[in-house]
C-alpha positions in Angstrom: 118.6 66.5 112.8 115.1 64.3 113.5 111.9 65.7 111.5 111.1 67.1 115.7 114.2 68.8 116.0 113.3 71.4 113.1 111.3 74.4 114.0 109.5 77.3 111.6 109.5 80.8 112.8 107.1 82.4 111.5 107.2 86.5 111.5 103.7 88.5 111.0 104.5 91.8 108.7 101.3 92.1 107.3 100.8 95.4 109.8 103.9 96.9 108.6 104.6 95.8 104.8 100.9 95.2 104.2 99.6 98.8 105.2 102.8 100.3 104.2 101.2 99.3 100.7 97.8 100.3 101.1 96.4 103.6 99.2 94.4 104.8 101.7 96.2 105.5 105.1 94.6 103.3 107.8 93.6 105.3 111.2 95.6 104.4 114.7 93.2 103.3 116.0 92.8 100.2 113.3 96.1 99.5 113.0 96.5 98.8 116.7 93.3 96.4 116.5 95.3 94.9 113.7 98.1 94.1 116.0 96.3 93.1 118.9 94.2 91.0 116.6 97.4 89.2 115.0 98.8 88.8 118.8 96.0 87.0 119.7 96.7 84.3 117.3 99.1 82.9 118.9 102.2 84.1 116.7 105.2 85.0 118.4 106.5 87.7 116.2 104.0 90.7 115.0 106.7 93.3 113.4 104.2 96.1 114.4 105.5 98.9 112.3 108.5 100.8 110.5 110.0 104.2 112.0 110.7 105.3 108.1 109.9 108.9 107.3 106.3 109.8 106.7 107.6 111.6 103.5 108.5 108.3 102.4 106.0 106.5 103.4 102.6 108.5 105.0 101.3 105.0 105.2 103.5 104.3 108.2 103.7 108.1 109.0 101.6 107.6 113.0 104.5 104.7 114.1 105.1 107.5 117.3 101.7 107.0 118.3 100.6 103.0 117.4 103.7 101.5 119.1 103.2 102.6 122.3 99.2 102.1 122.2 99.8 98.3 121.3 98.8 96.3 124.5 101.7 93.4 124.5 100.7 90.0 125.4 103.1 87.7 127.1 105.6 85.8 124.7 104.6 87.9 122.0 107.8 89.9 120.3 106.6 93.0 118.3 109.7 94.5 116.2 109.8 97.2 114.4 111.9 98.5 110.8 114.1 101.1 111.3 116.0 102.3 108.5 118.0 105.1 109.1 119.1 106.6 112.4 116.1 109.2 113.1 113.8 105.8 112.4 116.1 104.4 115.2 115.7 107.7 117.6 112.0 107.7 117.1 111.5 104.3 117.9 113.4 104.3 120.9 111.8 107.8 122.1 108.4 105.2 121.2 109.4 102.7 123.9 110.8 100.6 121.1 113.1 97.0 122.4 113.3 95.1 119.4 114.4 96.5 116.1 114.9 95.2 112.6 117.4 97.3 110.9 117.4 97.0 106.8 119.5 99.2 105.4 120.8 97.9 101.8 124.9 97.2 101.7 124.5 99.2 98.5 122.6 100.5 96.5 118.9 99.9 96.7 116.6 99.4 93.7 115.0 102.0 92.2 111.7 102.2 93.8 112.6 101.6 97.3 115.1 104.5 97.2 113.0 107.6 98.7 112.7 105.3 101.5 116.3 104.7 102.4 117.1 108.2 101.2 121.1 107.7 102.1 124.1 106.8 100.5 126.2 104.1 101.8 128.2 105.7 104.6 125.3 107.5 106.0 124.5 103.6 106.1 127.1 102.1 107.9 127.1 105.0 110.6 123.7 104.1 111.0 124.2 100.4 111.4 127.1 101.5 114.0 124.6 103.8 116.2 122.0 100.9 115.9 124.5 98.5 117.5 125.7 100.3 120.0 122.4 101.5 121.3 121.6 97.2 121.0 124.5 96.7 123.6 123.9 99.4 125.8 120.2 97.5 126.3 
């Protein structure tokens, strides 16, 4: 492989893991800007948000109503996290087409477990369901 052969794909997250972290929840209507803002940059992958529970994470809590607001620009892909199957109903009922599934083979450390909130084979059902909804598309 020749130094032009090698490529870096880069893969924006600051509007999901970024905000996710935030104290204050950011409105709608900013987190779309956000998007659109990161889209305009030329980056070809803006993971626009995560279909967790709003429980879990109230941070990420409006995903139903910024995903379909985002205005997509040509060539740009804007996945989303889905970690359990209602995160993968909701985003499809959002107009979702490209998911990130993360759902830990076991079990996940301690912090991050309100947002998985599943054991294992809850898990792997999930990852099932995700797959077979990816083939029907």
């Amino acid at each position: 492989m020749t130094q032009t052969d090698r490529a870096v794909r880069i893969v924006e997250v600051g509007p999901r893991d970024g905000l996710q972290n935030e104290e204050a929840i950011v409105p709608a209507d900013a987190k779309v800007a956000f998007i659109e803002a990161l889209a305009s940059t030329g980056l070809q992958v803006v993971e626009a948000t995560s279909f967790v529970s709003p429980r879990a994470i109230p941070q990420l809590a409006d995903a139903d109503e910024v995903f379909p607001r985002i205005r997509r620009r040509s060539g740009v892909r804007y996945p989303v996290l889905v970690p359990n199957l209602r995160g993968l109903e909701r985003a499809e009922a959002a107009g979702v087409v490209t998911f990130r599934m993360r759902t830990p083979p076991s079990a996940p450390p301690a912090p991050y477990r309100p947002r998985w909130s599943m054991s294992r084979c809850p898990r792997l059902s999930v990852r099932k369901r995700f797959w077979s909804s990816c083939s029907q598309r």
